[in-house]
N, C-alpha and C positions, 0 to 999 in steps of 0.2 A: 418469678415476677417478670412478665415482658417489658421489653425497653420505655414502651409509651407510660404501660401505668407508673415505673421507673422514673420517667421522668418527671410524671404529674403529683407524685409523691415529693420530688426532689424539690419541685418548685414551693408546694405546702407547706413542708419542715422548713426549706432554706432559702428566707425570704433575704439573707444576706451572706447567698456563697461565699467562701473565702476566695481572693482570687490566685492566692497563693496554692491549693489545697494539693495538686500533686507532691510540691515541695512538703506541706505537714504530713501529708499521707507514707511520704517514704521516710518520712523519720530526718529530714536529715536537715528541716529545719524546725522552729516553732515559734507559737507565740501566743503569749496572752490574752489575745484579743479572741484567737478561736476555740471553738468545742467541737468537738463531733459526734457526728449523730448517725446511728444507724437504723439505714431500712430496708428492710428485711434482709439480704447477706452482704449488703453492700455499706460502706462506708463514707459519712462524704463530711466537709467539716464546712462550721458557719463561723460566721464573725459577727461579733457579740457588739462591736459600735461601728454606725455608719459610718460616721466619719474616718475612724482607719480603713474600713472595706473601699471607702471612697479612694483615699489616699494611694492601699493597694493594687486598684483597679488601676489610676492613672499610674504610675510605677511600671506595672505590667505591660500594659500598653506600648510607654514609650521606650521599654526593654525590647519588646521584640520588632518595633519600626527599629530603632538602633542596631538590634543583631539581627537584621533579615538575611545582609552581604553573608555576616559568618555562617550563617542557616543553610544560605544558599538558595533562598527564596525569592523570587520574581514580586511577590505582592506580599507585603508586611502585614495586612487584614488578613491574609488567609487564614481559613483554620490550621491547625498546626495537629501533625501525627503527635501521638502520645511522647516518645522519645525527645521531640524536640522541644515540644512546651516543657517537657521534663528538665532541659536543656537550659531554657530560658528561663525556668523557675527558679532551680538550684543554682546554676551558673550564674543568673545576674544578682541571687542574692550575694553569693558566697563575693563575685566581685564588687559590688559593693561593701560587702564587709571590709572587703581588702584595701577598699579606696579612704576611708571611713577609718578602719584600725589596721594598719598595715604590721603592726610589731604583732598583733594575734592568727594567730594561723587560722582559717576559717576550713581547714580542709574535714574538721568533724562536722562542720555544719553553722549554722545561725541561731542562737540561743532564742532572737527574739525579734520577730519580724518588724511588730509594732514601734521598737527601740529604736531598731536600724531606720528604717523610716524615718521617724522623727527627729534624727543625730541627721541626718542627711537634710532633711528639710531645713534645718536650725544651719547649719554650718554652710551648708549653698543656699539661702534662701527659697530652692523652689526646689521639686523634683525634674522640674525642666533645664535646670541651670546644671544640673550631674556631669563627671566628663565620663560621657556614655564610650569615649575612644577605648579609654581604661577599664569601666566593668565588662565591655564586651568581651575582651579577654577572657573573662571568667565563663563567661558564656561558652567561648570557644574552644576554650580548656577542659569544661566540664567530660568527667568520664562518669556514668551513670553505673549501677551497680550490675555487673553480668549475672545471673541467675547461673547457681552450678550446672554444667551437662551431665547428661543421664551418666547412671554408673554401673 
């Protein structure tokens, strides 16, 4: 399957990307809210209510305007190489976890995106109101999984 038809499929099935989805895809976090769906060898995940996709998307957003410095980004809209939204995915969730429940170790991962979300919502009133000083850390911290070398 070429990238375009790729993508014209992508839009079809997933009228509500997850915006999480490298984070679900590498295992390393999840949540209730998503499923995934595949087309034809590729994998991609949706999210099952607006309103957290919504939730998720502002989240996302104001994760990586907050970690552009640690990124080392000139422009916080940029697109972002694979690695580093990987970066911003797992890193701002797993810091947030840690802002959120600081006595559980978040280093296996996010049991539940949609949770985390809403425990931060509830406890800061907004996801603008977060101290993004402290998730970015996680951000910064994140080590992504090395792929073994040839043997």
């Amino acid at each position: 399957m070429d990238e375009r038809a790729f993508k014209d499929a992508y839009r079809a099935v997933s009228p509500l990307a997850c915006p999480f989805e490298k984070a679900v895809l590498t295992c390393q976090c999840a949540c209730r809210e998503s499923r995934r769906v595949n087309i034809a060898e590729r994998v991609t995940v949706n999210c099952l209510d607006d309103r957290a996709q919504g939730d998720c998307t502002l989240l996302l957003g104001l994760l990586r305007r907050n970690a552009a410095f640690a990124l080392k980004l000139t422009h916080a809209d940029e697109p972002l190489p694979h690695a580093k939204d990987l970066k911003v995915q797992c890193g701002g969730l797993r810091g947030l976890h840690g802002v959120l429940r600081p006595e559980q170790a978040a280093e296996a991962g996010v049991a539940d995106i949609h949770d985390l979300v809403a425990e931060a919502q509830a406890r800061f009133g907004s996801l603008q109101a977060l101290p993004y000083s402290e998730i970015v850390r996680g951000v910064a911290g994140f080590q992504p999984r090395r792929r073994p070398g040839p043997k």
